[in-house]
C-alpha positions in Angstrom: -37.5 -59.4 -28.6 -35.8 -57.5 -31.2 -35.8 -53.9 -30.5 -36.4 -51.6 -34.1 -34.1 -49.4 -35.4 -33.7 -46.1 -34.7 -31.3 -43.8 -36.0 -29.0 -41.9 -33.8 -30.1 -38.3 -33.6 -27.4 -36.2 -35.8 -24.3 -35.0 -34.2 -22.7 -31.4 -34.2 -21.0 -30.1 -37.2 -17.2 -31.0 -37.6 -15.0 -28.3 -36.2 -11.6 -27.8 -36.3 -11.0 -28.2 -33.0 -12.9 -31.6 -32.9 -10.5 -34.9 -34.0 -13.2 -37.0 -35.8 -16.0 -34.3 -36.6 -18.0 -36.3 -34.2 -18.1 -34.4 -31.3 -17.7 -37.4 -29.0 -14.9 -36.6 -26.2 -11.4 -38.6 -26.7 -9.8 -39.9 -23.5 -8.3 -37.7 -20.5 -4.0 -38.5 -20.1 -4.8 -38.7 -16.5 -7.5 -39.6 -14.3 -10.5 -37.4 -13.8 -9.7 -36.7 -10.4 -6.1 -35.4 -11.6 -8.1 -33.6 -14.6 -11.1 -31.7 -12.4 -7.8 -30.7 -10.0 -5.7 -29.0 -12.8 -8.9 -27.4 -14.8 -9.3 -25.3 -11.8 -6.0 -24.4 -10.8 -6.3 -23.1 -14.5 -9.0 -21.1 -13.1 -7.3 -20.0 -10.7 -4.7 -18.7 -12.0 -6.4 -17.2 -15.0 -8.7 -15.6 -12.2 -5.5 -14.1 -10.8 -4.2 -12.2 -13.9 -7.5 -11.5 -15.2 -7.9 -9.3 -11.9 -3.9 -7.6 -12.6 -5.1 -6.6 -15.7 -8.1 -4.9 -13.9 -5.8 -3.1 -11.4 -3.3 -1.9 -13.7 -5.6 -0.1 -15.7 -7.2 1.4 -13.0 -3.7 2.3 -11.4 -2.1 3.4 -14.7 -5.3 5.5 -15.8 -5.4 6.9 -12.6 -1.7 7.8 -12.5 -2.1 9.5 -16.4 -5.3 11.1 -15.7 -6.0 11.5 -12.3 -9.6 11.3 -9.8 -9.2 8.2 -8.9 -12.5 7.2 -8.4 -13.7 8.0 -12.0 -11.3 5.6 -13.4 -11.8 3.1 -10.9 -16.0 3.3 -11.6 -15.1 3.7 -15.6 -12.9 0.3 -15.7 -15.0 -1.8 -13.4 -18.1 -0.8 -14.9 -17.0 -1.0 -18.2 -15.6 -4.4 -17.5 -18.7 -6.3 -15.2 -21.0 -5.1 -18.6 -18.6 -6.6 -20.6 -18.2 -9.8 -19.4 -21.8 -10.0 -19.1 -21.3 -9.8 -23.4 -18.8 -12.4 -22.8 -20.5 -14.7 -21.2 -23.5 -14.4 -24.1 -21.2 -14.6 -26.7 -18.9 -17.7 -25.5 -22.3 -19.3 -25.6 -21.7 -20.7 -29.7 -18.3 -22.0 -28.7 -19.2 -24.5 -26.2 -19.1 -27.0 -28.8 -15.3 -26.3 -29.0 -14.7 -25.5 -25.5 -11.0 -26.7 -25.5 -10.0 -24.9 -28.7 -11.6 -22.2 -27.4 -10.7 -21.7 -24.4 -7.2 -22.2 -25.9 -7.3 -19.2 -28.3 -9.3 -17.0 -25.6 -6.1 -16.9 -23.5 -3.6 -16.6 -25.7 -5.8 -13.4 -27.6 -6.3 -12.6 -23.6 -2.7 -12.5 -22.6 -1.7 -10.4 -25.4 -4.5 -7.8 -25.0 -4.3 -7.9 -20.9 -0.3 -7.9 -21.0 0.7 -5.1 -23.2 -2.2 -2.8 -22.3 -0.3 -1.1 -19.8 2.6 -0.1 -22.7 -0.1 0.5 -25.0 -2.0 3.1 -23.0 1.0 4.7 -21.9 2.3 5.4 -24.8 -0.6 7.0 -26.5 -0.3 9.4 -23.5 3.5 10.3 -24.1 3.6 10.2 -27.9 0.0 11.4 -28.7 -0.5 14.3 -26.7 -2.9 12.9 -23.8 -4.4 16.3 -22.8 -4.5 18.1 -25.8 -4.7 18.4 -29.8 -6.7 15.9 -31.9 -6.0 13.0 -30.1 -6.9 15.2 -26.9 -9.2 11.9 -25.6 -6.7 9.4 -26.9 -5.8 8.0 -23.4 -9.8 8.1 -22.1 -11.1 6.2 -25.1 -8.2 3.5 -25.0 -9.0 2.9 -21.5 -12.6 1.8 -22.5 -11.5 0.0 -25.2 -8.8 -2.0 -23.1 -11.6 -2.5 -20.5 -14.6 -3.6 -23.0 -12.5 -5.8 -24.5 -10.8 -7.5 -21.7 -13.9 -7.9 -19.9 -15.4 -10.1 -22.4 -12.6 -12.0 -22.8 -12.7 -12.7 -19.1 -16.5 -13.2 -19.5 -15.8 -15.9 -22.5 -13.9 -17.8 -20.1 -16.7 -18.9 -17.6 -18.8 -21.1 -20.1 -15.9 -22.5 -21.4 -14.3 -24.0 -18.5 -17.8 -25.4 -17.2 -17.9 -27.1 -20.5 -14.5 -28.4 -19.8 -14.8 -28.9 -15.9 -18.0 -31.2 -17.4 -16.0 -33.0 -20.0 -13.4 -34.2 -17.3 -16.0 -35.5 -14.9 -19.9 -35.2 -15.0 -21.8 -33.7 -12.2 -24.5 -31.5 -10.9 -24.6 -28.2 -12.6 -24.8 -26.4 -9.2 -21.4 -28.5 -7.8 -19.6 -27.2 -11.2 -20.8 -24.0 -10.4 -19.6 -23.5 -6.7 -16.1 -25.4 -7.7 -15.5 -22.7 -10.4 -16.3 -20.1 -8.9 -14.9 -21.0 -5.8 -11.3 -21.2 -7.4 -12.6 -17.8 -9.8 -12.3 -16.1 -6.4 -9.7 -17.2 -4.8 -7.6 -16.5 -7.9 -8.7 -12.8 -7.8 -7.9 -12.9 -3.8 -4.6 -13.3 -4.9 -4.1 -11.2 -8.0 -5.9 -8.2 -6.2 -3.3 -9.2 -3.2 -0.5 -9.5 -5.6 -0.6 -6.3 -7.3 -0.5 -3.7 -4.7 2.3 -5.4 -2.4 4.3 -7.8 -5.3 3.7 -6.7 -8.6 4.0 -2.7 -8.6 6.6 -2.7 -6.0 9.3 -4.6 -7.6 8.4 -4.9 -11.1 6.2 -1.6 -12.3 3.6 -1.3 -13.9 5.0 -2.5 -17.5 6.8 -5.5 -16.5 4.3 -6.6 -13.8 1.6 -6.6 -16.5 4.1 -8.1 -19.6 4.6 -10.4 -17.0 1.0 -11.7 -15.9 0.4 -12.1 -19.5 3.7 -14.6 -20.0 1.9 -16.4 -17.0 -2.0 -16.3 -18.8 -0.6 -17.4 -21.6 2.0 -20.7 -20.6 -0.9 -21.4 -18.0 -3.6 -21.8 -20.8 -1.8 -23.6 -23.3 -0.6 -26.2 -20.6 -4.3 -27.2 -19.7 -5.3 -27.3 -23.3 -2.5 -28.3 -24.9 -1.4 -30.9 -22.0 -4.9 -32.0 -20.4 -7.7 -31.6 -23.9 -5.1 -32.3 -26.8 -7.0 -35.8 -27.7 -10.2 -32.7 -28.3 -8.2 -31.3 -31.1 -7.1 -32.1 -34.9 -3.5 -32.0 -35.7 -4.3 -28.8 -37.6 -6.0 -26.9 -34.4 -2.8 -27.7 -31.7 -0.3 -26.6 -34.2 -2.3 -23.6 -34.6 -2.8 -22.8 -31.2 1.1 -23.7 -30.4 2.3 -21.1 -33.0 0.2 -18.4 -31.7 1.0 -18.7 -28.1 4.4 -18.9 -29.2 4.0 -15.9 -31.0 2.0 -14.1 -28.1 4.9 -15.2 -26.1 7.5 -14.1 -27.9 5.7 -10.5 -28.5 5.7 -10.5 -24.6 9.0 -11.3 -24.2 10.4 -9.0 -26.2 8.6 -6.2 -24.8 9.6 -6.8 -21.2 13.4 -6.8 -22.6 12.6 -3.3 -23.8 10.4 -2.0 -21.3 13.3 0.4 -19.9 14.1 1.5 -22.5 10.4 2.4 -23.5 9.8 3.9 -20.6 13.1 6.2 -20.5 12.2 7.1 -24.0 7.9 7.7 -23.2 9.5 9.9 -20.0 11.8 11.8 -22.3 8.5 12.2 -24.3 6.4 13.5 -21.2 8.7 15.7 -19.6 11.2 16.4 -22.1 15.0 15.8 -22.6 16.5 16.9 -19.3 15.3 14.4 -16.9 17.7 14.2 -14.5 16.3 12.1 -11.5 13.0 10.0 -12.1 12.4 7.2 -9.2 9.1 5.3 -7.6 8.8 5.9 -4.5 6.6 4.0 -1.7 3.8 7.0 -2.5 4.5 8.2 -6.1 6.8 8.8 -9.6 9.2 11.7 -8.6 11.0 13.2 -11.7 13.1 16.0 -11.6 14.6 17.9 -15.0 16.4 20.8 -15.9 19.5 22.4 -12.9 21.8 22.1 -15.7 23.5 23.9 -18.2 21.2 26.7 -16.8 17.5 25.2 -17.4 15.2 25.6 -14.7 14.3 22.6 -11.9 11.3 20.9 -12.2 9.4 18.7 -9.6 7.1 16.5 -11.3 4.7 14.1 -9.0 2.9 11.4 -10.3 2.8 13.4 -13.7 2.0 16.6 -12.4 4.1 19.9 -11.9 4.2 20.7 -8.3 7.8 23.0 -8.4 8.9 25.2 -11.2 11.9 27.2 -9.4 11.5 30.2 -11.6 7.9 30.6 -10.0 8.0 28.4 -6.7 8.8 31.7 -4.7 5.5 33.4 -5.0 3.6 30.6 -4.2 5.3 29.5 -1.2 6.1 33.3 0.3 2.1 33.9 -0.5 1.0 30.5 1.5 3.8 30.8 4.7 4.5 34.4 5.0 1.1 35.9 6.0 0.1 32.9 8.8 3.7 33.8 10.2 2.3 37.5 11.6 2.1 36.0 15.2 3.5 33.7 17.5 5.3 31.2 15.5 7.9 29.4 17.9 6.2 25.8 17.0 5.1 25.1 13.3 3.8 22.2 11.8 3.7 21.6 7.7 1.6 18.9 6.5 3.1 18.3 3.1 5.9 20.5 2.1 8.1 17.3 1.7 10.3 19.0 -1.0 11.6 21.5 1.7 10.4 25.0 -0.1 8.2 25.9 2.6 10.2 25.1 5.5 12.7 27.5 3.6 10.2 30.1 4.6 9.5 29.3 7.8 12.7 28.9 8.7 13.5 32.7 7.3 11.8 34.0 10.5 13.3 34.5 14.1 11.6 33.3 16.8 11.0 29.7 15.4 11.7 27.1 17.8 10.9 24.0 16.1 9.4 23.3 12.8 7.4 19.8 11.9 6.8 18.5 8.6 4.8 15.5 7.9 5.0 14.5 4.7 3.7 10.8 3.4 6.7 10.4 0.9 9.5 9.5 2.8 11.7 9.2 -0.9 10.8 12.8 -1.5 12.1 13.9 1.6 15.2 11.9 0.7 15.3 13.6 -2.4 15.0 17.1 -1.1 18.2 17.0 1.5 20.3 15.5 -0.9 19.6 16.3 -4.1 21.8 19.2 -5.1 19.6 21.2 -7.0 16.8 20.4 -4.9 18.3 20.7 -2.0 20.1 24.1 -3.2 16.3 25.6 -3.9 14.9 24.9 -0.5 18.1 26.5 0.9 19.5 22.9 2.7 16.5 23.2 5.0 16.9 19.8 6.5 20.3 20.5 7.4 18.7 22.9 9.8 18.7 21.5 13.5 15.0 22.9 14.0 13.2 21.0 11.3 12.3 17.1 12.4 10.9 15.3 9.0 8.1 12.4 9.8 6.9 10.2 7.4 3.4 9.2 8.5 -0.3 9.7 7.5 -1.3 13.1 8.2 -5.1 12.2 9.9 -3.4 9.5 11.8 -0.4 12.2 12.9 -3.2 15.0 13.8 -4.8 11.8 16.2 -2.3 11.6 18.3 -0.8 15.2 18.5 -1.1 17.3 21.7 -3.8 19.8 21.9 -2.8 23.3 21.5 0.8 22.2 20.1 1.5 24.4 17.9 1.1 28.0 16.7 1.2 28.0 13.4 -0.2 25.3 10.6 0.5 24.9 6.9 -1.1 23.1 4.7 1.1 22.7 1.7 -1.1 20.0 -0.3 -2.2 19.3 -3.7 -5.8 20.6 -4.9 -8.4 19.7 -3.0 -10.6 17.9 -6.2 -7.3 15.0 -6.1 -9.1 12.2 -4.9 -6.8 11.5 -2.5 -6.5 15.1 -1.1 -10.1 15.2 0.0 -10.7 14.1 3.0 -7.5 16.3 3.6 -9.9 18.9 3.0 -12.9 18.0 5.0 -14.5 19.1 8.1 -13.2 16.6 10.4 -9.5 16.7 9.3 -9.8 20.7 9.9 -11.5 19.8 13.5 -8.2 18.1 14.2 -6.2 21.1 13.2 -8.4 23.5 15.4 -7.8 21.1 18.1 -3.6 21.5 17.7 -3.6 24.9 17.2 -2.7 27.5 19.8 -5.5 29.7 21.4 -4.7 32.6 19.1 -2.9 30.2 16.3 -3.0 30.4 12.6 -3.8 28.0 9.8 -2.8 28.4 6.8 -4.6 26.1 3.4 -3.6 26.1 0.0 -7.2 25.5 -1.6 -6.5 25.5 -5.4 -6.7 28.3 -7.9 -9.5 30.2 -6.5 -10.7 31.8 -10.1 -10.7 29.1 -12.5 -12.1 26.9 -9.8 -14.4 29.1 -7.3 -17.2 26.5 -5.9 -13.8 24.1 -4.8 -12.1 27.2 -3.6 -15.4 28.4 -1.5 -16.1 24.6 -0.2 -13.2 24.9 1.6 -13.9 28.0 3.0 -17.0 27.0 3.9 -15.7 23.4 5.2 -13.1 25.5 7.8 -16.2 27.7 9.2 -18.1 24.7 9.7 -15.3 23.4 12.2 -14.6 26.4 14.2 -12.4 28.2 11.9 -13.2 31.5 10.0 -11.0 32.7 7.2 -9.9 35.1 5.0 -9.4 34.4 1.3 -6.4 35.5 -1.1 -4.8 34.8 -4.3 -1.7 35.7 -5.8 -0.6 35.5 -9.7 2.3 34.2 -11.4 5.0 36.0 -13.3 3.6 35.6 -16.7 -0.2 35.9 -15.2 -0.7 31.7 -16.1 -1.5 30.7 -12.7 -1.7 27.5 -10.9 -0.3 25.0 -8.4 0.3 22.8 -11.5 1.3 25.6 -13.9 4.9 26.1 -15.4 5.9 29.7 -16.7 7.5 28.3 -20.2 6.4 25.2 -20.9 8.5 23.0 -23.1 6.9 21.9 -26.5 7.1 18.1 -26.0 5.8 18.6 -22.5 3.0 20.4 -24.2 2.0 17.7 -26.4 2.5 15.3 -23.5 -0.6 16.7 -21.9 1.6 18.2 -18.8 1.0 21.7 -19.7 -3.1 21.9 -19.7 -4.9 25.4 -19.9 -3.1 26.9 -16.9 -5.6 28.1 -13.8 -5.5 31.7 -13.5 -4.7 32.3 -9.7 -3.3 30.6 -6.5 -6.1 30.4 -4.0 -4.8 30.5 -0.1 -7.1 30.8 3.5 -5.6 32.0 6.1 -8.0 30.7 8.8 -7.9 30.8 13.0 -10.2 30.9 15.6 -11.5 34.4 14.9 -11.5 36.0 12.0 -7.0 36.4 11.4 -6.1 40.1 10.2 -4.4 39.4 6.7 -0.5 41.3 7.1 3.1 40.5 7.2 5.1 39.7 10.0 7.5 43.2 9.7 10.4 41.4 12.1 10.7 38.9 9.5 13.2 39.9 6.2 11.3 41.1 3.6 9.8 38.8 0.7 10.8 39.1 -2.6 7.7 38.7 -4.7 4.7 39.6 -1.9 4.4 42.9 -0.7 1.2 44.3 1.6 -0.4 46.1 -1.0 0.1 43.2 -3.4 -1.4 40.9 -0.8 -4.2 43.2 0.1 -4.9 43.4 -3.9 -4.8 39.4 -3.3 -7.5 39.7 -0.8 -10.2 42.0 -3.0 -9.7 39.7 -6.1 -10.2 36.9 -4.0 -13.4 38.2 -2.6 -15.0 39.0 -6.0 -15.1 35.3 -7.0 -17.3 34.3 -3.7 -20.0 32.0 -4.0 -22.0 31.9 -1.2 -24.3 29.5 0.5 -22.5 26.4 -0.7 -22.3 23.3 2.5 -19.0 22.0 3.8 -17.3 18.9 2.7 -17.1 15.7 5.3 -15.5 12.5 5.2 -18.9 10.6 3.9 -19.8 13.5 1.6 -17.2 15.1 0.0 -18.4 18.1 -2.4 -15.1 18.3 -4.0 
């Protein structure tokens, strides 16, 4: 019997990624087994730096423009919706899904592996915190993240097109092999960063570098494994512009140091004299020569300005000293400029200081200028340095240990200060203190920033400790933990030099309510006096809010 004819239902359009215009698939170079193994180790690695490029944003923006957890919620939000878009879009390119998936990684490596330069130096050269260009850095971050993430989303229909080309099966097998490589790619990018990556490359090479690997690692599988799925025209194409995205990367990682002496020249100005990453942070010191001032710069941020350091660190150690102070512990402090206090008064037996940083403390005894501001406190045979986690030190201290406590840390609203701040942490300090011992918290400037301020006020009465508030002004009345007394006009447009709080804010806390005075056997301070200090205490009190809860370690109110 002689079967009628029917014509062939009409094929897809020609593309240029298709040979014939036919859209029928050409022959694999290897055998399908081979094939379905080396699509998803493509996967897998493209899983990998798709993840790196996650993290650095997140690290970077964090690092530029602190709270942690916004720019952590911001980027992975951002991202999840937009490879949701991805995934929608990528939808009309199945039909090319070699060429494709071929121009998606190079654009993809290029985007992913110069972000990290690009966002960093919109913050040095445009003036990240202020001006016109005042959200510069915050609205480049969403953009990086939108678009990467439907990049990244693009990729998933893609490769099931192209792990279905190599070898048919059930759409729910293609699904688990896919994804099963998709995650354990991120596994190892997430792993990578943190302990491979940002350690011994930075941030700048570590993501020029995942980019060089996004991009060889696509144009192998489609260049290599899907070439017979292109025209002539379309691998020439795609050749030249991974070269191209290649060659951009390359030549960027050659000049990444110099970029980034040249964006920290722009950020902190021309006298940087020591700038290192530490285990913990960026540690830049300028200025202590040819008679400019020394600045301490952490992660960004202005934490000593030796023209003002005095009165914050005499007003946070001086008045807890008015006591029994053989045995003193500083959590923080790792610069030394506290223990310079401490160590002013007789009587002191021992002093401990915990600081997490073990390069700053480095930094502090041997620095010259550094170490010529704290007054070569490490040299001192009292002081014993420890680098260690100050929750996990508290843990495993003796009760009643010591008599006095000083908190020199950064503002409690730093997402990672906070649970530094909280009711448990200050449950461990009432538990080392001394019956009749004094504690004594930097809690940010207490008038720009009054309901922090009063949380932890609040937070030390809930655990046992009652307090008395003060604050103290700086020399030019622009006040602030993170203040500087004459800013520097290319710090300024850097961002470093934001409206400056108006006032230190300090608690000196103990078991019952501590009665606020200077120890008169100590020699006397050069920018606190009593009256200035009971002045402190009245301006203090006028900024009270009252009836606000503590902060814990599951709900911080910071």
């Amino acid at each position: 019997m002689i079967e009628p004819h029917v014509p062939a239902p009409p094929g897809p359009p020609p593309s240029w990624g298709a040979p014939g215009g036919t859209g029928a698939p050409a022959p694999l170079p290897v055998r399908p087994g081979t094939g379905r193994f080396l699509v998803l180790a493509g996967v897998f690695v493209c899983a990998a730096c798709g993840l790196v490029y996650e993290l650095e944003l997140v690290a970077l923006a964090s690092y530029l423009m602190g709270d942690s957890v916004t720019q952590a919620s911001v980027v992975l939000s951002v991202m999840v919706f937009a490879m949701g878009l991805g995934s929608l879009a990528a939808k009309r390119l199945r039909r090319f899904a070699a060429a494709g998936f071929g121009a998606l990684e190079a654009v993809l490596a290029l985007v992913g592996g110069s972000s990290a330069m690009v966002l960093y130096a919109v913050f040095a050269w445009t003036g990240g915190w202020g001006g016109l260009w005042a959200d510069g850095p915050r609205v480049l971050l969403v953009g990086f993240s939108l678009t990467i993430g439907v990049l990244i989303g693009a990729e998933v229909p893609l490769l099931m097109e192209l792990i279905q080309r190599v070898r048919r099966q059930d759409p729910g097998g293609a699904v688990a092999d896919l994804f099963a490589a998709d995650y354990v790619g991120a596994l190892v990018g997430g792993l990578a960063f943190p302990f491979v990556l940002l350690p011994f490359l930075g941030q700048l090479t570590g993501a020029l570098l995942t980019g060089t690997v996004n991009a060889v690692v696509g144009a192998a599988l489609v260049l290599g494994l899907f070439r017979r799925d292109l025209t002539r025209r379309a691998r020439w194409l795609l050749l030249t512009a991974n070269v191209l995205v290649l060659a951009l990367l390359a030549t960027a990682t050659v000049l990444a140091d110099d970029f980034e002496r040249a964006a920290r020249h722009a950020v902190y100005g021309q006298d940087v004299r020591v700038a290192v990453r530490t285990d913990v942070q960026e540690v830049v010191l300028t200025g202590d020569a040819d008679g400019r001032p020394l600045d301490l710069f952490l992660d960004g941020r202005l934490r000593v300005s030796d023209s003002d350091e005095r009165r914050y660190h005499e007003a946070l150690v001086r008045p807890a000293m008015d006591g029994p102070h053989a045995r003193v512990l500083i959590l923080g402090g790792g610069d030394g400029l506290a223990a310079r206090e401490v160590l002013r008064h007789p009587g002191v037996r021992r002093v401990d200081v915990v600081e997490p940083d073990a390069g700053l403390v480095r930094l502090a005894r041997n620095d010259p200028g550094l170490s010529a501001l704290n007054e070569h406190a490490y040299g001192d045979p009292r002081l014993h340095a420890g680098t260690a986690d100050a929750f996990r030190r508290l843990r495993s201290t003796p009760s009643a240990a010591y008599d006095v406590v000083i908190s020199d840390l950064p503002d409690p609203d730093i997402t990672a200060s906070t649970k530094l701040y909280s009711q448990e942490f200050y449950g461990l300090l009432r538990r080392v203190l001394a019956p009749d011992g004094r504690l004594a918290v930097h809690a940010g400037p207490v008038a720009d920033r009054p309901r922090t301020f009063w949380t932890v006020d609040a937070t030390l009465r809930a655990a046992g400790l009652p307090a008395v508030a003060y604050r103290v002004g700086t020399r030019d009345a622009r006040e602030g933990r993170d203040a500087a007394p004459a800013p520097d006009p290319g710090r300024v447009a850097a961002g470093l030099h934001a409206p400056a709080p108006r006032g230190w804010g300090f608690l000196l806390a103990a078991r019952a309510a501590p009665a606020l005075r200077l120890d008169p056997a100590a020699p006397r301070p050069r920018t606190l006096t009593p009256e200035s200090l009971a002045g402190g205490a009245r301006d203090a009190a006028r900024t009270r809010v009252p009836g606000l809860p503590p902060s814990t370690l599951v709900h911080p109110r910071y």
